[in-house]
N, C-alpha and C positions, 0 to 999 in steps of 0.2 A: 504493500500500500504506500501510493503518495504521502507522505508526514505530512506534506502543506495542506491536504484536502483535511486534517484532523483538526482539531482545536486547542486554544492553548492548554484548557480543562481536559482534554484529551489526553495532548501530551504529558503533560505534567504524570497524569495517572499512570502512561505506558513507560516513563523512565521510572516511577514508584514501581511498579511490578516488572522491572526489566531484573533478572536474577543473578546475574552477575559480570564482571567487571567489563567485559568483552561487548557485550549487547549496549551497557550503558556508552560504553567507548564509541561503537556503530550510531546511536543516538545522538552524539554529541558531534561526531563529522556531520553526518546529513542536517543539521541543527544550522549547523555557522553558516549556510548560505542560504538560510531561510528568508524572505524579504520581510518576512513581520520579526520586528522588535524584539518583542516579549519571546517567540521561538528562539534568537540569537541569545537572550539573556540567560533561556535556560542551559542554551551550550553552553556558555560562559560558567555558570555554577557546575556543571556536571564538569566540567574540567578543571575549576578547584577543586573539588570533589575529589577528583581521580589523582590531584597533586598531592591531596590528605593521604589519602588510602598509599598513596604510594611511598609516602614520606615515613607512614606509620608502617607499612611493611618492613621499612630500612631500617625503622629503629627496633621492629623486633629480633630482624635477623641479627643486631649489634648482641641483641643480649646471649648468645649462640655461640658468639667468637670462640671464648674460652672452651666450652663445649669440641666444636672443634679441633681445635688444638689437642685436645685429650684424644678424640678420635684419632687422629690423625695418626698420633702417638703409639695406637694401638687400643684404646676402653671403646671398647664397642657399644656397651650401657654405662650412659652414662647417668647417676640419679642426683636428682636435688633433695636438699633435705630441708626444712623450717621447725619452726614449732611458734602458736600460739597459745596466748594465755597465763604469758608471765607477774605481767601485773593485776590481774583480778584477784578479790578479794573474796571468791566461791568458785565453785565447777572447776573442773577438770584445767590440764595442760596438753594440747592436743598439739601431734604431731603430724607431717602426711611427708610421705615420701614419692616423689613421678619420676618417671623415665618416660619423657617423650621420642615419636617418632624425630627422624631426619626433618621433615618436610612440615612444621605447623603452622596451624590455622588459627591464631588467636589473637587477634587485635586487639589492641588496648591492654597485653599482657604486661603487668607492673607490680613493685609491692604493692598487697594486699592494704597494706593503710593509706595507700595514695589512690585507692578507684573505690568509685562507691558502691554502695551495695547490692545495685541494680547489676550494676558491672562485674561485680565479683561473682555472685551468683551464676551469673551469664557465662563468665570464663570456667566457673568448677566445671560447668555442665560440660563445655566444650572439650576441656581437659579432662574427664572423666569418658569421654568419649572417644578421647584422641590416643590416650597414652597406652603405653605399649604395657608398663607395671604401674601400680599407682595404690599402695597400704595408707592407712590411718590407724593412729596408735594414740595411748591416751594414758595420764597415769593422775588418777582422782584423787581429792582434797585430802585423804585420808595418808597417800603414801607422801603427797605434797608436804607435807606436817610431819611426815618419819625421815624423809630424807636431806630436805630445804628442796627451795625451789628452783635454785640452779641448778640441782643433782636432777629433778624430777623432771628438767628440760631435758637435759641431758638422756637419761631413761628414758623420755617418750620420743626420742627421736632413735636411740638405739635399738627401740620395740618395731619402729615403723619399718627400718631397710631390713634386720631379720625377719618382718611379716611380708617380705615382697617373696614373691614364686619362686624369681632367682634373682641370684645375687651378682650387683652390679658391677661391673668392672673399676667404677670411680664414683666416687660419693661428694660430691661438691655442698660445702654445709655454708649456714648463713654465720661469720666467724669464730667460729667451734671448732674442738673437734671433739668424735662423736668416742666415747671410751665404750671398749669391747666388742670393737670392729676388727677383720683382717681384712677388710675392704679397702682400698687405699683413699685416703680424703686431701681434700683442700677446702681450709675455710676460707671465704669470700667476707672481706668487711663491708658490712652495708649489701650481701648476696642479694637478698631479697629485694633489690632496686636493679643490680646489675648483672643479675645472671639468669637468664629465662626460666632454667626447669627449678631453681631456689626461687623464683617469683612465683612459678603453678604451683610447688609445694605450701608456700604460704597464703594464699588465696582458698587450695581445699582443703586444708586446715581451719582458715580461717572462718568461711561459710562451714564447713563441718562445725565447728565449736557455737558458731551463732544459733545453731540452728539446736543446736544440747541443750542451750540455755533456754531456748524458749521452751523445751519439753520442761524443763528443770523450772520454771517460771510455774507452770499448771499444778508440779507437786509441792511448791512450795512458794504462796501466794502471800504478796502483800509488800516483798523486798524488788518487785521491778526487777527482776533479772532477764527478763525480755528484751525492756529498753538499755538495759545498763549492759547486761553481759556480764557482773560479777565486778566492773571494773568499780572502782572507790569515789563515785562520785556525791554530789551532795544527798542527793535523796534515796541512793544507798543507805548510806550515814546515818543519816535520820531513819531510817528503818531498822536501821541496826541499832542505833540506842531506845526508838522503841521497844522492838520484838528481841532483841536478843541475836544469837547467833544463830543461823540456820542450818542440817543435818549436812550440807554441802556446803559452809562457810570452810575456809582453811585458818583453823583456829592459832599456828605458829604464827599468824599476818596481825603484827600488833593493833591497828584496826580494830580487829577482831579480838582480840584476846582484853582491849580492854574496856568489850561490852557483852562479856560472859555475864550471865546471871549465875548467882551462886546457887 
């Protein structure tokens, strides 16, 4: 079909349902010599558009580099490792460990505290779809409180690359390293910003823990653990010197320890 005999209400619709990069690219040549205006304007956005997406492709491939380089070397799997849920003041410390393919598909891939929750969500799915191994591991308020909470990071990340299928050739950690590994590691300072499969690890982590809390909200109502996530904020606070400690607060978190009821 002639584009010119459609409308610009037309258009507009048939680049919304064009599906991928190739068709909108074809849309946006036959666009720029349109004689109507409003046709020209929209090649002009479908081609910033396509300067975006392509700009965003290069920045994910950057976070890969290192990845690389390990392949290259010979680590055929290569795995990221995270963990959240260091500073909450309840629930668990959850870890997740991915091995992606060669080839991903994840735009917008970044630390998990730098995209929002719509996006995060968006990426676990993707990355639970994409990845080649990909464990969650978790180690609850109660061993948090036997071990400290650095040790318990530590443990939920050492549960997560022993619960993968197999075991990876290199284990790239967010600046860690993981004790009771023969895996060989590199920590990454700041990983989770600058190294792709250390940014999907903390992402399905991340959305995995959010998503505990909110179950963990329904058994134990009244401390906002939905909206908070466990983290120390004000109206935590205040629920905690209301009600006390709840059966998932981590009672070693002085916080917490000094609004036990006797």
């Amino acid at each position: 079909m002639n584009l010119q005999e459609l409308s610009l209400a037309e258009l507009r619709a048939r680049v919304r349902e064009a599906p991928d990069v190739e068709q909108r690219q074809r849309l946006e040549h036959a666009l720029r010599d349109d004689p109507r205006a409003g046709a020209r304007r929209l090649s002009e956005t479908l081609a910033r558009a396509r300067e975006r997406e392509l700009a965003e492709r290069v920045r994910v491939q950057a976070l890969f580099e290192f990845r690389g380089r390990l392949q290259r070397q010979g680590a055929r799997l290569v795995a990221g490792v995270d963990e959240v849920g260091m500073g909450p003041l309840a629930g668990p410390v959850v870890a997740a460990v991915v091995v992606l393919p060669e080839v991903v598909d994840l735009p917008g891939l970044d630390d998990s505290k730098r995209v929002s929750r719509a996006r995060r969500e968006d990426l676990a799915r993707r990355i639970h779809e994409q990845a080649l191994a990909l464990c969650i591991a978790e180690v609850d308020e109660r061993e948090i409180d036997r071990l400290n909470i650095y040790r318990a990071g530590l443990e939920a990340m050492r549960r997560a690359v022993l619960g993968l299928g197999e075991e990876p050739d290199h284990v790239v950690v967010d600046a860690r390293t993981i004790p009771g590994l023969r895996t060989p590691q590199t920590a990454i300072v700041g990983g989770d910003a600058l190294d792709g499969s250390i940014a999907a690890a903390s992402i399905v982590a991340k959305v995995y823990r959010d998503a505990s809390m909110q179950r963990l909200d329904a058994a134990h109502p009244g401390y906002g653990f939905a909206q908070h996530k466990g983290y120390p904020t004000p109206e935590h606070l205040a629920a905690l010197r209301r009600l006390g400690p709840s059966p998932i607060h981590r009672r070693s978190f002085a916080p917490v320890a000094q609004h036990q009821f006797p």
